[in-house]
N, C-alpha and C positions, 0 to 999 in steps of 0.2 A: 749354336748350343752353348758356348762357350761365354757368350754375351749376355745370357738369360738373367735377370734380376732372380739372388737367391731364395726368397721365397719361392718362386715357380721351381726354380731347379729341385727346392723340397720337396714340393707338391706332386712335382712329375716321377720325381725318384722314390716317392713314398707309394705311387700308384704303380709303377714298376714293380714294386719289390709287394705289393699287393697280389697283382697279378700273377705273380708264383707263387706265394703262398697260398691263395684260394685254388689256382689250378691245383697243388699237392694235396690240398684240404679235398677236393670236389671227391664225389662218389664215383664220377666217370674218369677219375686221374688213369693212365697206364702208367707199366713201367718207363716208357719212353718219356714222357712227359714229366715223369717224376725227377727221373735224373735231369732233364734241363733246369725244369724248375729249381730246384737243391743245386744244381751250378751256379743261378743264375743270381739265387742267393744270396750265395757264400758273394761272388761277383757282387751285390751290392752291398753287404755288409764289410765289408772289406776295400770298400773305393769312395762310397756317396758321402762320408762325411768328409774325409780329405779333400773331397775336387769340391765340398760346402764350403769350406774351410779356407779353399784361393791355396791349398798346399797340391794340389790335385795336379799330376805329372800329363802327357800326351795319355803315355798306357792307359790311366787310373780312367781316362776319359771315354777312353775305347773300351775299356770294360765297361762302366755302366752303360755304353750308349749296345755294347752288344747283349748284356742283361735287360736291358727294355725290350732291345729284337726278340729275346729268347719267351718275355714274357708275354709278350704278343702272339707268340704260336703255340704258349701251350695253353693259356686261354681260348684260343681257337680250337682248341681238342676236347681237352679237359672242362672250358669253361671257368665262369666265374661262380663262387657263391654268395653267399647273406649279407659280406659286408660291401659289394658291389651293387648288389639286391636294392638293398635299405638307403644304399648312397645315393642312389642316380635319380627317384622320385624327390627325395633331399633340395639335390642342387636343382634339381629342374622348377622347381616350386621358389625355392629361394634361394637369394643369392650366398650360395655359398661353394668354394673354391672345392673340384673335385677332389684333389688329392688330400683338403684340409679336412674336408667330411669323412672319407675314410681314414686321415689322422682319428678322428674322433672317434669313431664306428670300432678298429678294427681291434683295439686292444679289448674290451667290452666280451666284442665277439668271440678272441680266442679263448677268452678265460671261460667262456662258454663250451666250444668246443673240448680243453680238456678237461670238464666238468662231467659231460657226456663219456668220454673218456673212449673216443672212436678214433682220438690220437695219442701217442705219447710223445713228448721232447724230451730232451736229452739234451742238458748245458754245458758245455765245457768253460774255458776262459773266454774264447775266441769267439766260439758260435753256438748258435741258438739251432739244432736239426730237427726234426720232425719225421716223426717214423709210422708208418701205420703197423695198429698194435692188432691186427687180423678183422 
């Protein structure tokens, strides 16, 4: 992983941090789900540009590789939604990189979602959280 040319390591770490966001987003999230999600996170927001970067420690490594693990089960629960949805017909058709099509897809989407306003965030410095607002 550690050899990966950094483009991929984006693409991979972007579809990661994907897959938590959409499982917290999903109608079938739980609370269980929710908290790995929102760990797993904060875990990429907090690691994947440093180990971009060639600054990225052993830790920082083990963290995102255990926030992929994280977003791998709660997509198995939770699932994925719209920006997974619209992605996967995308690349399948044409060539285009999974995790670059959801680069493209997913900001589009949230601003959609809090439009709808079935989510609120809440920014601090740091981080970006997502709350369901009932």
């Amino acid at each position: 992983m550690k050899t990966m040319p950094k483009h991929v390591l984006a693409a991979v770490g972007f579809d990661a941090l994907c897959h938590c966001m959409e499982a917290y987003t999903s109608k079938i999230s739980q609370p269980f789900t929710d908290a790995l999600a929102l760990y797993a996170i904060d875990l990429i927001a907090h690691n994947l540009v440093d180990v971009y970067k060639g600054r990225g420690t052993q830790e920082s490594w083990e963290k995102i590789t255990l926030a992929s693990t994280i977003g791998g089960m709660v997509i198995n629960t939770a699932g994925v939604t719209l920006a997974h949805g619209m992605e996967h017909p995308a690349s399948g058709l044409k060539d285009i990189v999974h995790g670059k099509g959801l680069a493209a897809l997913t900001p589009v989407i949230i601003e959609g979602i809090l439009q709808g306003r079935s989510f609120q965030v809440c920014e601090d410095r740091q981080n970006i959280w997502w709350y369901h607002s009932g």
